[in-house]
C-alpha positions as CSV (number, residue, x, y, z in Angstrom):
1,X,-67.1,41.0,78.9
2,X,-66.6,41.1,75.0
3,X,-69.7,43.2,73.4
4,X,-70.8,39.9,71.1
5,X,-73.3,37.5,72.6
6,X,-72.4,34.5,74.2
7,X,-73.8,32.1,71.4
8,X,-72.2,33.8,68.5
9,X,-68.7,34.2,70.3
10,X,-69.1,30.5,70.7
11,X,-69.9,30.1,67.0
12,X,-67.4,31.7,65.7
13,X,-64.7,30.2,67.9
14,X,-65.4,26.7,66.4
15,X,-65.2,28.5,62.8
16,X,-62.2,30.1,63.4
17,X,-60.8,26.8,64.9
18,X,-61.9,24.7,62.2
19,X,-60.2,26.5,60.0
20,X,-57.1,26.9,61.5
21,X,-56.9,23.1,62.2
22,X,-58.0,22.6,58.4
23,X,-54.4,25.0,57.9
24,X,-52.4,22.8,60.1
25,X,-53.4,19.8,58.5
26,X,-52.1,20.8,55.3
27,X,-49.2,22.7,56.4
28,X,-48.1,19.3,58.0
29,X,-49.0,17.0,54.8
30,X,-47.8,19.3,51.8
31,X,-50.5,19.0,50.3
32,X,-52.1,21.5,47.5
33,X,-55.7,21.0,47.5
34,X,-58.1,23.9,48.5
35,X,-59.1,24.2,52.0
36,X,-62.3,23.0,52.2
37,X,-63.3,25.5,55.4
38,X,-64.0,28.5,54.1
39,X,-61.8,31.7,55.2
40,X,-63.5,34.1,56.9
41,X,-64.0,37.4,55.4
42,X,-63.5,40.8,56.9
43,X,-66.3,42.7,58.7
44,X,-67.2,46.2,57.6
45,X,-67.8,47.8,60.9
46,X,-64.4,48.7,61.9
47,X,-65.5,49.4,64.9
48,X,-66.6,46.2,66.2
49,X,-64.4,43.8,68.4
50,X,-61.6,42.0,66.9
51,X,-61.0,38.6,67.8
52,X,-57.8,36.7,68.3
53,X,-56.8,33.3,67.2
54,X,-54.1,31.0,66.7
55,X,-51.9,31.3,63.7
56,X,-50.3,27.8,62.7
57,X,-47.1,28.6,61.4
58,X,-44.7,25.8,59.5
59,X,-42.5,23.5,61.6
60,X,-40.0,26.2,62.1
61,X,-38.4,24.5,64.7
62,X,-36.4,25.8,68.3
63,X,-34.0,27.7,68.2
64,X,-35.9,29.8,65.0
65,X,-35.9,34.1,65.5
66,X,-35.2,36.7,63.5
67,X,-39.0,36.6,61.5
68,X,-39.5,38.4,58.4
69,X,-43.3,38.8,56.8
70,X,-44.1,40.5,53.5
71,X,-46.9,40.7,51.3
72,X,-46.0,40.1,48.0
73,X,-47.9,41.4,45.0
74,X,-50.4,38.5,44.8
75,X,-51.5,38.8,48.4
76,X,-49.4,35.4,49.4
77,X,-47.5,36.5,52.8
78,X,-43.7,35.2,53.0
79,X,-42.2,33.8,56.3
80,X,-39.1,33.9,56.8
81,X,-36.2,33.1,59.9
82,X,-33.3,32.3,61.2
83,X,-32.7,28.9,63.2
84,X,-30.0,28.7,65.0
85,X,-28.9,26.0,67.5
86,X,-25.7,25.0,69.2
87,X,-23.1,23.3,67.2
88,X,-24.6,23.3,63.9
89,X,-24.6,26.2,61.0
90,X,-27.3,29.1,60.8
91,X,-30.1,28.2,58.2
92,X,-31.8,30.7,56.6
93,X,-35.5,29.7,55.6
94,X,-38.8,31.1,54.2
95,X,-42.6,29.7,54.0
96,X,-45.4,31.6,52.3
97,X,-48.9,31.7,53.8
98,X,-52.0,32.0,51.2
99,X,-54.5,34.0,52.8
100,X,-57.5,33.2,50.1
101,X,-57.1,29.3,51.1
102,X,-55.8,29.6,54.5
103,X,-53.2,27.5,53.9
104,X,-48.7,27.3,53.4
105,X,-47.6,27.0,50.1
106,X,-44.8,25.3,51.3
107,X,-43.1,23.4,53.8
108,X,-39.9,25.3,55.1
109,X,-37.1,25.7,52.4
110,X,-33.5,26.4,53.1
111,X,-32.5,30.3,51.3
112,X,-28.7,30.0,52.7
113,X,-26.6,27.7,55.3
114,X,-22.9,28.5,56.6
115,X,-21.1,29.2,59.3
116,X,-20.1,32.6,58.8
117,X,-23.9,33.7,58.4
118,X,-24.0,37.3,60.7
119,X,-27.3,36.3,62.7
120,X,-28.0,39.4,65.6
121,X,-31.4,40.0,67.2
122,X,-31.4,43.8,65.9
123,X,-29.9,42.8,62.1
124,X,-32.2,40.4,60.5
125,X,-32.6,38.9,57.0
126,X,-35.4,40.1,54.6
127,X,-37.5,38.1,51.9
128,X,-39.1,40.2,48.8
129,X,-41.3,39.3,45.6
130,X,-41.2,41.2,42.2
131,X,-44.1,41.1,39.9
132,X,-42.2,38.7,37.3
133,X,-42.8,35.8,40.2
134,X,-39.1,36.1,41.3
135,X,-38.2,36.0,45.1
136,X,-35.5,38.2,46.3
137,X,-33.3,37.8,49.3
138,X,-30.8,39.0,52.0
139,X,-28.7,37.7,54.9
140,X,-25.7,38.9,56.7
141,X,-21.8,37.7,55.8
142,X,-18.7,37.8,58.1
143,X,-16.2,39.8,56.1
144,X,-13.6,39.5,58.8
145,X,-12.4,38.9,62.7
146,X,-13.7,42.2,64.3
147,X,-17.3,40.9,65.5
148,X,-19.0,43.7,63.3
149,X,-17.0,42.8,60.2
150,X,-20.0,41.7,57.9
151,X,-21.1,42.3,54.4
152,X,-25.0,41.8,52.8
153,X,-25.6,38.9,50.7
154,X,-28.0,39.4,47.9
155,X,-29.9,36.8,46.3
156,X,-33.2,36.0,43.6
157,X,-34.9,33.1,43.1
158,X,-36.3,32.5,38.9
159,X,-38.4,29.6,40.4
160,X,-40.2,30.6,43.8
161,X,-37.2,30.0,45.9
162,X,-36.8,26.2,44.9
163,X,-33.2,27.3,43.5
164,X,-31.2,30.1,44.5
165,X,-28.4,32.3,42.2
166,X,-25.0,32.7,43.8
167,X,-25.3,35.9,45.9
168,X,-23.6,39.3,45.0
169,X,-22.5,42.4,47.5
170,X,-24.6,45.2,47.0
171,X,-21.6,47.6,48.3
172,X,-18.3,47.7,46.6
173,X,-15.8,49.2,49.2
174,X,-14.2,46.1,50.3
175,X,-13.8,47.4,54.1
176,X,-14.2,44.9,57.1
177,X,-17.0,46.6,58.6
178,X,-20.5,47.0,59.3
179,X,-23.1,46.9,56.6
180,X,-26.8,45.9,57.1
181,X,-30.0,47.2,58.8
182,X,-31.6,46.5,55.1
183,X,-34.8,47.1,53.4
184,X,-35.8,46.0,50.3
185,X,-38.5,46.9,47.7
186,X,-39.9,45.5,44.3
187,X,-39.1,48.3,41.3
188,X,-40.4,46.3,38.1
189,X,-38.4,43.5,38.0
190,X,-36.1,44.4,39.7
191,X,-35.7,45.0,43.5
192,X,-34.4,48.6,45.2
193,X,-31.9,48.0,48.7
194,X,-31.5,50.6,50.9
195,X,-28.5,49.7,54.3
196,X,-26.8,51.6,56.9
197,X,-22.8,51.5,55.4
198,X,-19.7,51.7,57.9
199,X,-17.1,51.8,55.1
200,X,-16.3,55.5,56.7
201,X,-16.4,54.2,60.0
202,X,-12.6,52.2,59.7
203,X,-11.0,52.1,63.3
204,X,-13.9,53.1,65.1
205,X,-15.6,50.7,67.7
206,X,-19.2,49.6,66.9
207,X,-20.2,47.5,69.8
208,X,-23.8,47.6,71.5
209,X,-26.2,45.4,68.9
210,X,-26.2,43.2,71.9
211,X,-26.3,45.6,74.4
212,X,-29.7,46.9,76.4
213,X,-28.3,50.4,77.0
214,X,-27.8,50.6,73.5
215,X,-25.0,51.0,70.2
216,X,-22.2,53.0,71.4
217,X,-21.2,55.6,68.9
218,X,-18.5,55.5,66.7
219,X,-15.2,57.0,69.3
220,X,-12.2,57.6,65.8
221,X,-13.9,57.4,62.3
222,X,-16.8,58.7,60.7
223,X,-20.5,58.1,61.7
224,X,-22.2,55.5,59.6
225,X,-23.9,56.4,56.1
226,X,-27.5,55.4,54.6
227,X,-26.7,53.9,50.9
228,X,-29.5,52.8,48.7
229,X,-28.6,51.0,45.0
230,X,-30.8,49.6,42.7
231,X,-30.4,45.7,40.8
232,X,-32.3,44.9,37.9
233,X,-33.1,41.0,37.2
234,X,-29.7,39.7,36.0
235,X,-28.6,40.9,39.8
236,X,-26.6,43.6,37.6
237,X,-26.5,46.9,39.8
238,X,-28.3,49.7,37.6
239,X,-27.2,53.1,40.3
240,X,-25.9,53.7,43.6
241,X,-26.4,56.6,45.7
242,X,-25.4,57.9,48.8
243,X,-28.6,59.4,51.2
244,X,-27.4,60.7,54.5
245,X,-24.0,60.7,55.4
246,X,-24.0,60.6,59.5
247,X,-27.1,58.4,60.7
248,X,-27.7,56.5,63.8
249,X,-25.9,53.1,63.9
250,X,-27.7,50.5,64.7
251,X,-31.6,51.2,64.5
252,X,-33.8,48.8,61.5
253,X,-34.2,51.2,58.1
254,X,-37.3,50.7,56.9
255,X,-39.1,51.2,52.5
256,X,-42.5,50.9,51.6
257,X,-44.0,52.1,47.5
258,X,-46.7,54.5,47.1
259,X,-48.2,55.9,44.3
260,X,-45.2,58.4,43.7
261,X,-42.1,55.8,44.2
262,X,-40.6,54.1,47.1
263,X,-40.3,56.0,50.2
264,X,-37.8,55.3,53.2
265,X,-37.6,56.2,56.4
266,X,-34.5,55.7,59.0
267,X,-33.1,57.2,62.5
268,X,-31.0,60.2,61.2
269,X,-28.1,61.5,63.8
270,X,-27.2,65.4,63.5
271,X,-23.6,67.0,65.0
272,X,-25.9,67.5,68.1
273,X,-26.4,63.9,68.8
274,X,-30.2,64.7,67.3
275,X,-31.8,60.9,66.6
276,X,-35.0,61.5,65.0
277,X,-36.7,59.9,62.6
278,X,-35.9,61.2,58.5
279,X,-37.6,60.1,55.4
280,X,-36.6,60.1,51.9
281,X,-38.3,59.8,48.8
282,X,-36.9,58.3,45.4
283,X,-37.8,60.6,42.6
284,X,-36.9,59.6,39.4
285,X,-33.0,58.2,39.8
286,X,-32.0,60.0,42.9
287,X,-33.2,60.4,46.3
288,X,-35.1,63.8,47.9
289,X,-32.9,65.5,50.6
290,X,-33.6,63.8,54.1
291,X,-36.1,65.7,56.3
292,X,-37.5,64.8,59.6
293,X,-41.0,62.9,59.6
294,X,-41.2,65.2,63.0
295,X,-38.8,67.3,65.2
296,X,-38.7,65.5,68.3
297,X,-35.3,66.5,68.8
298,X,-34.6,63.7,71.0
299,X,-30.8,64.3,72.2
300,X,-29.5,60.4,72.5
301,X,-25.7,60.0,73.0
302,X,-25.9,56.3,71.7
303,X,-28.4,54.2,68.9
304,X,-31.2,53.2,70.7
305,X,-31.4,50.0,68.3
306,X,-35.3,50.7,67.5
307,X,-36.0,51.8,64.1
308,X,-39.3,53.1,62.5
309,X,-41.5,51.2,60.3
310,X,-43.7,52.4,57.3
311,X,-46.5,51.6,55.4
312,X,-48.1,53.3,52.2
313,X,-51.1,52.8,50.0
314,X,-51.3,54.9,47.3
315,X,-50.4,58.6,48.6
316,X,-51.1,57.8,51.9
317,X,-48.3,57.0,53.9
318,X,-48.1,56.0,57.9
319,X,-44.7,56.0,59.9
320,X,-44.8,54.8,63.7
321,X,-41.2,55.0,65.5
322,X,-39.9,55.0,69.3
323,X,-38.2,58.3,71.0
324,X,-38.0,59.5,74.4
325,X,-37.3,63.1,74.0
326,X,-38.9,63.7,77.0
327,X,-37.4,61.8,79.3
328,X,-40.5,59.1,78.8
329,X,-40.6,56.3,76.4
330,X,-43.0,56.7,74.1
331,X,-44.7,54.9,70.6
332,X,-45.6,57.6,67.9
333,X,-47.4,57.8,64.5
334,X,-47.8,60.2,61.8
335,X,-49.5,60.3,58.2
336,X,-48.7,61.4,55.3
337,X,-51.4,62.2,52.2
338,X,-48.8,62.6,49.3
339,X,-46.6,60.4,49.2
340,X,-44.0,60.9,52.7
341,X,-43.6,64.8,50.7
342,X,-45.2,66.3,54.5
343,X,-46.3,64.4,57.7
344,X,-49.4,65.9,59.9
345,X,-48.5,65.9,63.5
346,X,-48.0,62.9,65.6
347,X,-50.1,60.8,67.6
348,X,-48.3,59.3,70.8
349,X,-49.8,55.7,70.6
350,X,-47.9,54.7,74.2
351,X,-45.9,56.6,76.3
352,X,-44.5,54.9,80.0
353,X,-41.8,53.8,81.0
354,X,-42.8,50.2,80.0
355,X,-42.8,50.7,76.5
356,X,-40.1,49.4,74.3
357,X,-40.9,50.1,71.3
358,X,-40.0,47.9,68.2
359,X,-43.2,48.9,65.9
360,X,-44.4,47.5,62.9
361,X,-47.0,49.5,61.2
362,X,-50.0,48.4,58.6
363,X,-52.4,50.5,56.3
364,X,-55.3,49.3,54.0
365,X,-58.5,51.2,52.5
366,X,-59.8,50.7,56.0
367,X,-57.6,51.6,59.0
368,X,-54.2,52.1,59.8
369,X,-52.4,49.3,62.0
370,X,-49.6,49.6,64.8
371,X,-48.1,47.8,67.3
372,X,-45.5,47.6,69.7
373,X,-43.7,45.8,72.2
374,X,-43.8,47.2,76.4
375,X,-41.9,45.7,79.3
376,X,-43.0,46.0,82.9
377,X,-40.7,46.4,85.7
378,X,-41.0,42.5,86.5
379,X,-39.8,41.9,83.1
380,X,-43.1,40.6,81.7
381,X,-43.6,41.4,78.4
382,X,-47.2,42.6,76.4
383,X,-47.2,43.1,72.4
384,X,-50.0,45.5,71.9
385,X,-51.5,46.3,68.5
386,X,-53.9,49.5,68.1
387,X,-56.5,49.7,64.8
388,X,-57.0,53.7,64.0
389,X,-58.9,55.6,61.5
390,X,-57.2,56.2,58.1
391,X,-56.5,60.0,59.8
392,X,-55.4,58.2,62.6
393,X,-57.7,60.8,64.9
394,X,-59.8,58.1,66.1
395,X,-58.7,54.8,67.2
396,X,-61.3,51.8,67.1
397,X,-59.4,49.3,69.3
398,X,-56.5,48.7,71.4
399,X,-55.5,44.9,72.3
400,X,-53.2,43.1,73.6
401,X,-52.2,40.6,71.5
402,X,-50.0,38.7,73.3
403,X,-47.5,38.3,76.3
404,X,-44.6,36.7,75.1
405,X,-42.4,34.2,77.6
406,X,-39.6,35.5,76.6
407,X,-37.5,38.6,78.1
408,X,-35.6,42.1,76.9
409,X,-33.7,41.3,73.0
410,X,-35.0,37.8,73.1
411,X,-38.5,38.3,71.7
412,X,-36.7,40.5,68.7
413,X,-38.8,42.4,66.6
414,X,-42.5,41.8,65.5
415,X,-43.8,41.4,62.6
416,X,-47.3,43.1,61.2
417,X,-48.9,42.2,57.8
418,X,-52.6,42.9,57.1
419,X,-54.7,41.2,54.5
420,X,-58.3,41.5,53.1
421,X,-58.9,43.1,56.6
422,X,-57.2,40.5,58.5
423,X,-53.8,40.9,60.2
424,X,-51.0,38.3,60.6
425,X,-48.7,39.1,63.7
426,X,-45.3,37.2,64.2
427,X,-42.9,37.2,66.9
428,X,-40.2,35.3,68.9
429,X,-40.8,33.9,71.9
430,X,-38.8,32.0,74.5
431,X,-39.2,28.6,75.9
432,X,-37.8,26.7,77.5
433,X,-34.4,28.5,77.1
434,X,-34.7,28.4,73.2
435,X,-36.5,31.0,70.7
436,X,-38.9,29.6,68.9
437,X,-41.7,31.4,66.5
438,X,-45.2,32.2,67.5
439,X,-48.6,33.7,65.4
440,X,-51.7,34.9,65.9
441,X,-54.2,36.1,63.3
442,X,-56.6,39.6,64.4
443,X,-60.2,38.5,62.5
444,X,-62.5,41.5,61.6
């Protein structure tokens, strides 16, 4: 029995499903005008009960996975996927959600189309905004025959992604194999790319994206690099640099900006198989030598294909990841106070043999956000999301957000935004045989 009274719960209910019918409406229609329900506004009790409602997303579509979900400078959250469906091209699309009016801006809008679009449940497009109103994005290119022969397409948008530029290559080496595992981040007006680069890896085999015991490791060739490079407005690359010459292969690199620069975290991979979690700051033009967020020294043979995710505001910086070091699955976190420089010790958010993993990670003035995906031995599937104290010492809630149809890679990776004290989760789910996109909102 949930803490609030009956009558209130009830109240609230028809507010919160006013308001998301009021969203639907207008998503369907086009239209611009306000809302006319009002938005409801965060609580300051922390403590206190969250409640869970329907999130009405845009006529994505079935066969739509792969989600992306940013906040962009103005608070306006972007959308974007993948659909894919038998016998037609891969369509790459975006929405953007205003949280002030509850409301899309737009109906869905086409980024890229073609048949040699890359499209993989671990490798997924991004979406990014830059403070001069541009919209920046990437997808995956075949580059060849071998089936992970694929380069990154870059993109901006002058005009909020009515019109797209021709796309440039972010890497130069001209090799037929893997590039991607992206992140992206605003720097002026200009956007920073970080990707795990297999130029070095020529002649080696780089199957397991699709694989549940995971990415084999590269048998003749050299491991796979982390690259970062930055383009300024014109799409003109303004530096290059190599980070980490021998990281894991397969697992989601992941940027966020604090108050000192960007800061990027990724799953490193030592001579000893090591596959923990590094972290990198940019200072100045060049990036800090890689160091460990923590030692788990989890010995892994193979890429686990589950990546960390990171979150920062101002100096504080929050990194959540999945390892098994001891033999256990387990979800950790860890904070930072200046700027990714140290981390404090870990929590473990999760540790069982259900748990998959797949985090996304959220921080405001408030509380720190994570969630994660876990797997029972049935199969059945539970995305949990647990609200913590800034210190992360204290955790004010744990709930299960949802329990998606769908089974093992098909639900990909979730997605976590929060705004004004409200958070957006996305995620694919599975029916009737196709993926399809689902969203909730968690009202404070």
């Amino acid at each position: 029995m949930s803490a609030f009274d009956r009558p209130a719960r009830l109240s609230r209910l028809r507010n919160v499903l006013a308001v998301s019918t009021a969203a639907l409406l207008l998503a369907a229609c086009g239209s611009d005008a306000p809302e006319q329900a009002a938005a409801r506004t965060a609580t300051t009790d922390v403590t206190a009960p969250s409640e869970i409602v329907d999130w009405a997303l845009p006529e994505t579509g079935a066969g739509s996975a792969s989600p992306d979900l940013v906040a962009g400078p103005d608070g306006v959250l972007m959308l974007s996927w993948v659909n894919s469906r038998e016998g037609r091209r891969h369509v790459f699309q975006f929405s953007r959600f205003d949280p002030a009016q509850q409301r899309w801006r737009n109906a869905p809008t086409t980024i890229a189309i073609g048949n040699r679009m890359f499209v993989n449940w671990a490798d997924t497009p991004h979406v990014q905004a830059t403070a001069d109103g541009a919209l920046w994005a990437h997808w995956l290119q075949k580059n060849g025959d071998a089936p992970y022969a694929y380069d990154i397409a870059l993109v901006r948008s002058r005009d909020g992604g009515a019109n797209w530029g021709a796309y440039t290559v972010p890497h130069d080496d001209g090799t037929q194999t893997e590039h991607g595992f992206v992140s992206m981040w605003p720097q002026g007006d200009g956007i920073g790319i970080a990707w795990l680069d297999g130029r070095n890896t020529v002649g080696a085999s780089h199957e397991g994206h699709d694989s549940p015991a995971g990415h084999a490791s590269p048998g003749e060739g050299r491991p796979m690099t982390l690259r970062a490079a930055s383009f300024d407005a014109t799409l003109r690359k303004t530096g290059e640099q190599e980070i980490d010459a021998s990281v894991c292969d397969c697992c989601q690199t992941a940027a966020a900006v604090t108050a000192q620069g960007p800061v990027l975290v990724y799953r490193g991979r030592s001579d000893g198989e090591v596959r923990d979690i590094m972290v990198t700051r940019r200072e100045g033009d060049a990036w800090t030598t890689p160091m460990a967020v923590h030692a788990d020294n989890w010995v892994m043979p193979a890429c686990p294909v589950n990546g960390p995710d990171v979150a920062a505001v101002d100096s504080a910086v929050v990194v959540a990841w999945y390892s098994a070091q001891t033999g256990t699955p387990q979800v950790q976190i860890a904070r930072s106070d200046d700027a990714g420089t140290t981390f404090a010790a870990p929590v473990v958010l999760d540790s069982d043999t259900a748990v998959q993993g797949r985090v996304a990670v959220a921080l405001d003035g408030q509380q720190a956000w994570a969630m994660w995906l876990r797997e029972d031995a049935a199969g059945a599937q539970s995305l949990w999301l647990s609200r913590r104290s800034p210190d992360l010492a204290t955790e004010y809630e744990r709930i299960e957000v949802a329990r998606p149809q769908g089974r093992g890679r098909g639900t990909g990776f979730p997605q976590l935004q929060v705004v004004d004290g409200q958070a957006y989760v996305v995620w694919t789910d599975v029916v009737d045989g196709a993926p399809t996109l689902r969203g909730v909102r968690v009202l404070r």
